[in-house]
N, C-alpha and C positions, 0 to 999 in steps of 0.2 A: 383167269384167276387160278392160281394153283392152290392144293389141297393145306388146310391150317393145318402147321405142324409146330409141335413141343418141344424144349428142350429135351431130346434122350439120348442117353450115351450108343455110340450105334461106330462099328470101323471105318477105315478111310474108305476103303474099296465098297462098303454101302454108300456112305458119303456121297462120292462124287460118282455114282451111278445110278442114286435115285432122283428122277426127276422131280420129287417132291421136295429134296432139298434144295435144287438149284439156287433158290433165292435166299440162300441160308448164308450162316458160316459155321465152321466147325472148331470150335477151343474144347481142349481139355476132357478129348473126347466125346465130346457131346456136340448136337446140332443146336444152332441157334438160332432162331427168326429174327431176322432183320426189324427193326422198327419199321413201320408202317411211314414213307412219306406222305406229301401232302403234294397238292395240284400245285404251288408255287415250287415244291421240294424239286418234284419231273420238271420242273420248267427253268429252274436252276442246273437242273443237271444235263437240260440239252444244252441248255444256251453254253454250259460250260464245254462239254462235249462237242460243239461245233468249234468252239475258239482252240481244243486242241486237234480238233479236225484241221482247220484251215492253217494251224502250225504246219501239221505236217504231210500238209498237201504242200505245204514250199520247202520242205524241210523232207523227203523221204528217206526209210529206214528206221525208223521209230513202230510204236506200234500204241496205238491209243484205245480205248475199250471204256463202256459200265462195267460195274459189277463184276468186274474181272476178277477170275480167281486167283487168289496168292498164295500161294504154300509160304508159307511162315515157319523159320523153328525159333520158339522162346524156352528158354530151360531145358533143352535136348526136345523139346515136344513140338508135336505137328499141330499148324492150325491152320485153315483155312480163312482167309480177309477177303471183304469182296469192296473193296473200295467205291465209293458213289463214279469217279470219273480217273482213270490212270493215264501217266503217258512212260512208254519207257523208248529211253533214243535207240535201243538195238532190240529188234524182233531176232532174238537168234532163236527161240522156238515154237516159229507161227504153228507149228500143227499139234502141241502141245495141247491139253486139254485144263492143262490151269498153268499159271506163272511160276518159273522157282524165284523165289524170294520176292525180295519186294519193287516196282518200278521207281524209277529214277523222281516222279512225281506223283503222291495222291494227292486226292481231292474228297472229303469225307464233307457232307451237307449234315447240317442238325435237325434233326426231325424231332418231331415235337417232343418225344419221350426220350431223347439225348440228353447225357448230361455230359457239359466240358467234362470231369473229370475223366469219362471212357471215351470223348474222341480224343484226349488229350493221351489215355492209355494206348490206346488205338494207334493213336501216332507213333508214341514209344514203341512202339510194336514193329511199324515197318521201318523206323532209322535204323533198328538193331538189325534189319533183313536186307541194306540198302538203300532205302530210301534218304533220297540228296535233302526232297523239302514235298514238304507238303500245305496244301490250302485246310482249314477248316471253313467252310462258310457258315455263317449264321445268317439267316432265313429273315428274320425279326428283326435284326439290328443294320442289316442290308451293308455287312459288313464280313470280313475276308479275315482270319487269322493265318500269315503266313509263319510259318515255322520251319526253323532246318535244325539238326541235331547237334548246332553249336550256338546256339542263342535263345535269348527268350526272345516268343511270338513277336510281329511286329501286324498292329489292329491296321488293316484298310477301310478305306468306306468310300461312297457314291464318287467322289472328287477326286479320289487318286486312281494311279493306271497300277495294274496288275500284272507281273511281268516277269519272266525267269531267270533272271539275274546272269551270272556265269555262268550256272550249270544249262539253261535252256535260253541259250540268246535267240531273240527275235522273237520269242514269245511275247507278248506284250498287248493289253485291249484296258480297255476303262471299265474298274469294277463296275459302275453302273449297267455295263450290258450285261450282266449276270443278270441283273432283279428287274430287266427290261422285258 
């Protein structure tokens, strides 16, 4: 358990050198705590985390992570995104200590005190940083919102497969082993 911390405005170079932020993000200056998940939230986010595991153990070159840091710029500004599950197809800076811009895939889970409208902002956030597409999953409805930054969402659920279109062929598993 790391130490509860507040939002306060604090620089980059505190940021991502105190270990009490680590589980944060950083907008507009300021640290932010992550909502809290829940025991299904972690259990959504391995099982997600394994299925881009086992992508790109057939697929190497990529580079997949939690909670991976994103240096983001919105508006000329620095932010810091820690996405629930990334995959990006080119590790060109494994010894980096956070991501430039955004991976080629998030995966953003709703934890209880999420509201669509900031994972939906959230989302805005990494198309404008690169981001090809992203999952939002919802917890409750045991359902998948896939989104890319040329369409409106398309809702998944238990019966359909899950799968990375052009940008990530051969990714592909049945939403239901997410909420298995």
């Amino acid at each position: 358990m790391g130490a509860l911390v507040v939002a306060s405005a604090v620089s980059v170079e505190e940021y991502l050198s105190n270990p009490a932020y680590q589980h944060c993000e950083y907008v507009n200056g300021e640290v932010v705590p992550l909502n809290v998940g829940t025991r299904q939230h972690a259990k959504i986010q391995m099982n997600c985390a394994y299925e881009i595991r086992t992508y790109l153990k057939a697929h190497p070159g990529g580079y997949g992570g939690t909670e991976l840091h994103c240096r983001l710029t919105i508006n000329g500004e620095t932010r810091y995104r820690l996405p629930d599950v990334a995959l990006s197809l080119n590790d060109a800076s494994p010894e980096s200590l956070y991501f430039e811009g955004a991976p080629d895939l998030v995966v953003e889970i709703r934890s209880p005190d999420d509201t669509l409208t900031f994972l939906f902002r959230k989302m805005t956030e990494y198309f404008a940083n690169g981001t090809k597409f992203g999952w939002i999953i919802l917890p409750e409805e045991q359902s998948v919102l896939v989104m890319s930054p040329l369409g409106p969402p398309l809702s998944l659920t238990a019966g359909d497969t899950l799968d990375g279109g052009e940008i990530i062929p051969g990714l592909s598993f049945p939403v239901a082993d997410l909420f298995a």
